[in-house]
C-alpha positions as CSV (number, residue, x, y, z in Angstrom):
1,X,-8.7,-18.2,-16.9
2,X,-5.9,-15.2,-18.1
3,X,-3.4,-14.3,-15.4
4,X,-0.2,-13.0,-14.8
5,X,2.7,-15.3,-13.3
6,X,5.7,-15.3,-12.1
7,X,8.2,-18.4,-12.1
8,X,11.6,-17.1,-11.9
9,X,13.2,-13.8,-10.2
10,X,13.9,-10.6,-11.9
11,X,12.5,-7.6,-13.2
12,X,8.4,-7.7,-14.2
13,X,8.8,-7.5,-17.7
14,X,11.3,-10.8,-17.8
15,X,9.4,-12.9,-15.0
16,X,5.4,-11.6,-15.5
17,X,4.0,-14.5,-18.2
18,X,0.2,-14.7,-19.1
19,X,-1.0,-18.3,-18.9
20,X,-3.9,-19.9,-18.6
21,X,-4.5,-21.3,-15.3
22,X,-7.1,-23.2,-13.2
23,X,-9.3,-21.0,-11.8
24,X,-9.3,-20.9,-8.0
25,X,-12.0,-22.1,-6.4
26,X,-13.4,-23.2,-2.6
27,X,-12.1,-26.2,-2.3
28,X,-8.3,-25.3,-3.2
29,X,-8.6,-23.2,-0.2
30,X,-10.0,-25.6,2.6
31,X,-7.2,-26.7,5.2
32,X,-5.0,-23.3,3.5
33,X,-2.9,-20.7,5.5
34,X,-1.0,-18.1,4.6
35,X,2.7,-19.0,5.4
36,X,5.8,-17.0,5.0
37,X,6.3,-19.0,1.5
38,X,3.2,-17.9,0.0
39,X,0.2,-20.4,1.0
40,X,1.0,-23.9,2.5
41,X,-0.5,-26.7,4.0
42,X,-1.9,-26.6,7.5
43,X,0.0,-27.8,9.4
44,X,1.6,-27.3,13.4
45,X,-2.0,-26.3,14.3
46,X,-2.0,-22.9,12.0
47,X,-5.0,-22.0,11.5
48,X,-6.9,-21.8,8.3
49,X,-8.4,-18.7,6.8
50,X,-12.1,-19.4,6.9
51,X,-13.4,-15.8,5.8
52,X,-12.4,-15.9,1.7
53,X,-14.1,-14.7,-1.5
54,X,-13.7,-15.7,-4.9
55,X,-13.7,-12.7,-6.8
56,X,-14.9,-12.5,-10.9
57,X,-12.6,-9.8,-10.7
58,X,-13.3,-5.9,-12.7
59,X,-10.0,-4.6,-11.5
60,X,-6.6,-4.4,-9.6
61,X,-3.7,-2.2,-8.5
62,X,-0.2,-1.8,-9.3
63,X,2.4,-1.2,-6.2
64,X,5.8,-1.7,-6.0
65,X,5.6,-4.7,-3.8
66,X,4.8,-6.3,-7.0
67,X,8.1,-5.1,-8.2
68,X,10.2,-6.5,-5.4
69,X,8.5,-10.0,-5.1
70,X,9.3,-10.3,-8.7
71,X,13.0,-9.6,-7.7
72,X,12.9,-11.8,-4.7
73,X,13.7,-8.6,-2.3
74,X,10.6,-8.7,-0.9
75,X,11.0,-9.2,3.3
76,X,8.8,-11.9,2.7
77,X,9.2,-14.5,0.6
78,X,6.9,-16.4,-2.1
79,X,7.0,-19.5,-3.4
80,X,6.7,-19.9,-7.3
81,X,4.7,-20.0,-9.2
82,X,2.7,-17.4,-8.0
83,X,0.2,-14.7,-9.9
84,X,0.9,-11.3,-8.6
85,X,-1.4,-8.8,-7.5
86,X,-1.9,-7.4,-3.7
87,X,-5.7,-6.0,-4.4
88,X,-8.6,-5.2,-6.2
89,X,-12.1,-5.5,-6.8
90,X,-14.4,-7.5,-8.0
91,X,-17.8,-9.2,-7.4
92,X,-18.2,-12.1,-5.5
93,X,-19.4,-15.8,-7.3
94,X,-18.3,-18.1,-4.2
95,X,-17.5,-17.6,-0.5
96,X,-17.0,-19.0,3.0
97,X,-19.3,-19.4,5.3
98,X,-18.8,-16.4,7.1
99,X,-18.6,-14.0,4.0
100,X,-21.5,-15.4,2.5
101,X,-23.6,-12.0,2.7
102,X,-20.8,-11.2,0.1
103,X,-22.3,-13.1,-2.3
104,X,-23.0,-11.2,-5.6
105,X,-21.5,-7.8,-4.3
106,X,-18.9,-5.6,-5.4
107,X,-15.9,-5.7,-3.1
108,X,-12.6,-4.9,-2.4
109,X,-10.1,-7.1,-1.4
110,X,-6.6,-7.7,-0.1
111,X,-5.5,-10.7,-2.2
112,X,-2.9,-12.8,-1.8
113,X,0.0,-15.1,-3.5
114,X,-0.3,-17.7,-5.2
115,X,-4.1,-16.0,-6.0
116,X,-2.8,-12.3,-6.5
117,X,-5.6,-9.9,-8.8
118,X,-3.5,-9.9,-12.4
119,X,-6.2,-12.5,-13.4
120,X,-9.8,-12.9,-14.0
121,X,-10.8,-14.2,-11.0
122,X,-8.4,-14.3,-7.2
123,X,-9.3,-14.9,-3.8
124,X,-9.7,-12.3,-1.8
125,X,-8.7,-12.9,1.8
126,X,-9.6,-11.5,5.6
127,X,-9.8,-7.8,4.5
128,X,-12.3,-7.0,2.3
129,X,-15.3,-4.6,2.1
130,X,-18.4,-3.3,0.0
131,X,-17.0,-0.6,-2.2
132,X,-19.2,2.7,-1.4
133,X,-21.3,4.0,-3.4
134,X,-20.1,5.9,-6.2
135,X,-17.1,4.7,-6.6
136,X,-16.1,3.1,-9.6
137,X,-13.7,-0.4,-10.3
138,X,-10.4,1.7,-11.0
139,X,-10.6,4.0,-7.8
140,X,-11.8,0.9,-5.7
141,X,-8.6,-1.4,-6.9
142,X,-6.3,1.2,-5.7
143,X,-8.2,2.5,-2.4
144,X,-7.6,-0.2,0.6
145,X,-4.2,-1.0,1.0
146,X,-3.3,2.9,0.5
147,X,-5.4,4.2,2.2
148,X,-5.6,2.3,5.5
149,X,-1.9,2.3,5.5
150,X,-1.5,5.3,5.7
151,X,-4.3,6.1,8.1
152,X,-2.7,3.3,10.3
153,X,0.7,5.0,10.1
154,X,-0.3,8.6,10.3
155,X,-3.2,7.9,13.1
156,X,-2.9,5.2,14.8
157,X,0.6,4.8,14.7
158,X,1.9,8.5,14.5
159,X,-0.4,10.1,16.3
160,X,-0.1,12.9,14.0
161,X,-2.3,16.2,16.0
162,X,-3.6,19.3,14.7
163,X,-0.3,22.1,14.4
164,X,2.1,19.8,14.3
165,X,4.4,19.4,11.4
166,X,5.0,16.5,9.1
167,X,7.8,15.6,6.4
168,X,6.1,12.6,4.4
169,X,8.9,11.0,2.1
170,X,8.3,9.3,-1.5
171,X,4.8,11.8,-1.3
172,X,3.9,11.1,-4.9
173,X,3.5,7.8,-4.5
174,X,0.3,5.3,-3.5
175,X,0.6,5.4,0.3
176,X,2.5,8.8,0.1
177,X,-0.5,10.9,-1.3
178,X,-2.3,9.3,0.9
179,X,-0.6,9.9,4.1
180,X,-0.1,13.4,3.0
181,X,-4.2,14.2,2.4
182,X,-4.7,12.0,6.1
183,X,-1.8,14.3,7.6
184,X,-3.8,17.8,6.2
185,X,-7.0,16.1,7.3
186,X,-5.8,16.0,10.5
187,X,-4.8,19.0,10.5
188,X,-1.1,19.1,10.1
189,X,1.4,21.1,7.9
190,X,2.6,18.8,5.2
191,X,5.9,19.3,3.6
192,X,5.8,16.5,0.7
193,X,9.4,15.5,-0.6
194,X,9.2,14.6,-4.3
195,X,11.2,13.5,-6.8
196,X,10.5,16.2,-10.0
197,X,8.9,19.3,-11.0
198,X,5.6,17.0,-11.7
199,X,5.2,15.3,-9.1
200,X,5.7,18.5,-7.0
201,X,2.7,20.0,-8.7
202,X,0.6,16.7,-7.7
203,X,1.3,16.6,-4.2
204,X,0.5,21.0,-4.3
205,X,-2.7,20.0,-5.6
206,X,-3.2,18.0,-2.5
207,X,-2.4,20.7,-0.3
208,X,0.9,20.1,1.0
209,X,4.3,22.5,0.5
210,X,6.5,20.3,-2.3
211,X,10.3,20.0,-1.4
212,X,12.1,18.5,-5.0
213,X,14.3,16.0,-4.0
214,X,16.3,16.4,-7.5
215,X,17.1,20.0,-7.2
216,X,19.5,19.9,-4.1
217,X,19.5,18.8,-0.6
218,X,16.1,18.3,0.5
219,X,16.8,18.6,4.0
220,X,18.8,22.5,3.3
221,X,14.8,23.4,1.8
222,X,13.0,21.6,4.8
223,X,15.2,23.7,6.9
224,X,14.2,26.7,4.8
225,X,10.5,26.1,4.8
226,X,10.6,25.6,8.8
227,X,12.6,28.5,9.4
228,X,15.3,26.2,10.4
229,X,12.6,24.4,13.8
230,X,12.4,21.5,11.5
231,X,9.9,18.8,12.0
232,X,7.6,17.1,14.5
233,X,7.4,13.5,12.6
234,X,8.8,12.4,9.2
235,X,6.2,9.6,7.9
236,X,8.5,7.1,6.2
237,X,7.3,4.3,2.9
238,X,11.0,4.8,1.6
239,X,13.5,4.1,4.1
240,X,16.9,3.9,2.4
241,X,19.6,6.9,2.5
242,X,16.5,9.3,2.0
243,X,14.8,7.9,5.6
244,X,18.2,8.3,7.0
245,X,18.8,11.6,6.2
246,X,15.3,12.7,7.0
247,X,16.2,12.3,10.5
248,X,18.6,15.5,10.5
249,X,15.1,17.6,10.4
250,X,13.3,15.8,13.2
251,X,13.4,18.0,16.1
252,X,14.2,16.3,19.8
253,X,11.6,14.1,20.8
254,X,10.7,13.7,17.4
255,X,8.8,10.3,16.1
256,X,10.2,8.4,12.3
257,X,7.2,6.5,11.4
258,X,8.3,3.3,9.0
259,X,5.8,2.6,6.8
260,X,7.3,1.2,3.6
261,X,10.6,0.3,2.6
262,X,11.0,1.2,-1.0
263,X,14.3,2.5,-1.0
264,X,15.6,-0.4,1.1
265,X,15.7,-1.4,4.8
266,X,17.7,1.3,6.9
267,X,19.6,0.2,10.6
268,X,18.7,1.8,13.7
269,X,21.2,4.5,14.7
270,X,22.6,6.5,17.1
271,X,19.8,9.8,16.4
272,X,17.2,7.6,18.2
273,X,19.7,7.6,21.4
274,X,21.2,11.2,21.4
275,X,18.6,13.0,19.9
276,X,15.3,11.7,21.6
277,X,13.4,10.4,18.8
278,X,11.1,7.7,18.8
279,X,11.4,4.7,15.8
280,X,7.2,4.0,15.1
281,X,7.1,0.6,13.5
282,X,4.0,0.5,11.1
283,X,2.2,-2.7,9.2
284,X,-0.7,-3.9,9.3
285,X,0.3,-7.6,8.9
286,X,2.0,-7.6,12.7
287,X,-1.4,-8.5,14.2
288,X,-3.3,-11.1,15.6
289,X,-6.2,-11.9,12.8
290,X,-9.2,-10.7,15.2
291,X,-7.0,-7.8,15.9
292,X,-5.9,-6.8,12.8
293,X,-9.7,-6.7,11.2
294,X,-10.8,-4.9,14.2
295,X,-8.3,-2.3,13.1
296,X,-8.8,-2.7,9.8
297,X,-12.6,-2.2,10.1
298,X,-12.4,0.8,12.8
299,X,-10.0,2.5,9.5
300,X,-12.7,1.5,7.2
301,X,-15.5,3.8,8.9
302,X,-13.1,6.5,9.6
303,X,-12.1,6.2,6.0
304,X,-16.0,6.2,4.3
305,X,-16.7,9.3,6.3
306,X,-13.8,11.0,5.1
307,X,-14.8,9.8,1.7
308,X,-18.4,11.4,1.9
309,X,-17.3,14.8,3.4
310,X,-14.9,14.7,0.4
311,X,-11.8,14.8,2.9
312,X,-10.4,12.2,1.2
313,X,-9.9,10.7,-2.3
314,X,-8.8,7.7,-3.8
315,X,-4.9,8.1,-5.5
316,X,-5.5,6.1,-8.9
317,X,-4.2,8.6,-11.4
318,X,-3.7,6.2,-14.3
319,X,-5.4,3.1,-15.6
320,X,-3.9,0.5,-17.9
321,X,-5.6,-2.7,-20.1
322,X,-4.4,-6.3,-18.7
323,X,-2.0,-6.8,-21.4
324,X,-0.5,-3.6,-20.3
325,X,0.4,-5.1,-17.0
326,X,4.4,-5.5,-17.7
327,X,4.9,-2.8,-19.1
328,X,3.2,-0.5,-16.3
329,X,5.1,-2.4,-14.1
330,X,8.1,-1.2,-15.4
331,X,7.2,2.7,-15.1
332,X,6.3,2.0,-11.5
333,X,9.6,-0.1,-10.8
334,X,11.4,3.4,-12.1
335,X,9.1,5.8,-10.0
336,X,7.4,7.2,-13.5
337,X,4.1,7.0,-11.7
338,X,2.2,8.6,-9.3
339,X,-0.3,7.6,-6.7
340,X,-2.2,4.0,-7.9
341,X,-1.8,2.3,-11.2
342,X,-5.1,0.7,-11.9
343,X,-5.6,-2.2,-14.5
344,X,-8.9,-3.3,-16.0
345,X,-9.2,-7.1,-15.5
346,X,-12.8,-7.2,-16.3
């Protein structure tokens, strides 16, 4: 089969290759866990994942955790080679006992390294569902890992309530839009900070108040926009000198939810002590398996409801052909996108 690989570290459009490769299949996954090196041998009584599809895959999303595994920054490491890829969708042509239901449906799946979804078929893993009704490939490739991120952060995690008011950093991007229309749908006022005119007027569309991050301090027009009050939480996926300086507008017993770390891993420091603010740790990986699909199907329901009162809608705003892949990867890499890249595998 066509895939995508990655054997060295740097930049995707020097380390992504397409091969041909052995198609994965049931038996490379018997005796498998998923190890902080990518996927490894059983061993010290791990144990196995037992609930995995193989996916004939139709289509997969771009995020820029694809862009820092590639560069090796990546908090968690992978062994090489590996096919990239955190998602998609796909139908399902072979499956473990327990998904066997699966079989023949269209679902969408986390997947993981070395089977990532930049190739024709992957292995999708543990989280997975039926894609609703209605919803095409594209929308579906970009719509789980989004989507119950930021549901996890802002809900489950945040606790974001009806009147408060919440600053949601790198807003343009996959998990930003969609912590910014799960803020509104709970009922908070969103102030989106944004990097250009643009991507101002996308995160308007949504419904928040757009703060450009290019044309001054964006804490001086937070202030502005709050009457100088500030906020109640500041929903983080960037971390960095942005997430850091975010903190100046959280009011006392604020709460800095860390949901991402795109522009780099920030310290703890002294605001949390002498200011009263609360540090909310958020990913979905930091379960227990039974746990962690319990959440994971609990955000599901919520999600599909949201979807059919059309409180919510899947961020895939451009779609590329597979042989597009590096060169996509690139315009995410320098934040030229917004919301999900999708890529037509199929």
């Amino acid at each position: 089969m066509r895939a995508w690989r990655v054997h060295g570290f740097g930049e995707p459009k020097e380390t992504f290759v397409l091969e041909e490769v052995p198609e994965p299949t049931g038996g490379d996954l018997a005796g498998l866990t998923m190890g902080l090196a990518g996927w490894e041998p059983l061993t010290d009584g791990k144990q196995p994942f037992t609930d995995w599809v193989v996916l004939q895959m139709a289509a997969a999303a771009l995020a820029l955790p694809d862009v820092t595994t590639s560069r090796g920054t990546y908090p968690v490491p992978v062994a090489r080679p590996y096919i990239p890829g955190q998602e998609g969708v796909g139908t399902v042509i072979d499956a473990s006992a327990p998904r066997r239901h699966l079989l023949g449906k269209r679902v969408a799946a986390v997947t993981m390294q070395p089977w990532g979804s930049l190739a024709e078929r992957s292995v999708g893993i543990s989280t997975m569902f039926e894609v609703p009704d209605g919803m095409g490939d594209e929308d579906a490739a970009g719509f789980l890992i989004p989507a119950h991120t930021a549901y996890h952060a802002a809900v489950r995690r945040g606790g974001v309530a009806r009147g408060e008011t919440v600053l949601v950093l790198g807003a343009a991007g996959g998990v930003g839009s969609a912590v910014v229309q799960i803020c509104l749908a709970q009922g908070a006022r969103v102030v989106a900070v944004v990097g250009g005119e643009e991507k101002a007027a996308f995160c308007a569309s949504l419904g928040a108040e757009a703060v450009d991050h290019s044309a001054g301090p964006f804490t001086a027009a937070v202030r502005q926009l709050t009457e100088g009050r500030g906020v109640d939480v500041v929903i983080d996926p960037v971390q960095g000198e942005m997430g850091a300086t975010s903190r100046d507008v959280l009011v006392p017993d604020g709460r800095h939810v860390v949901c991402g770390h795109a522009g780099g891993l920030i310290p703890h420091d002294p605001h949390f002590y002498l200011r009263n603010h609360t540090i909310v740790g958020v990913t979905l990986g930091g379960y227990p398996r039974e746990q962690m699909e319990q959440i994971h199907a609990e955000t599901h329901a919520a999600l599909t409801q949201w979807l059919a009162e059309g409180r919510y809608r899947p961020m895939v705003t451009r779609t590329v052909d597979f042989e597009s892949v590096p060169a996509a990867m690139t315009d995410v890499a320098e934040r030229r996108t917004m919301g999900r890249v999708a890529v037509r595998v199929g």
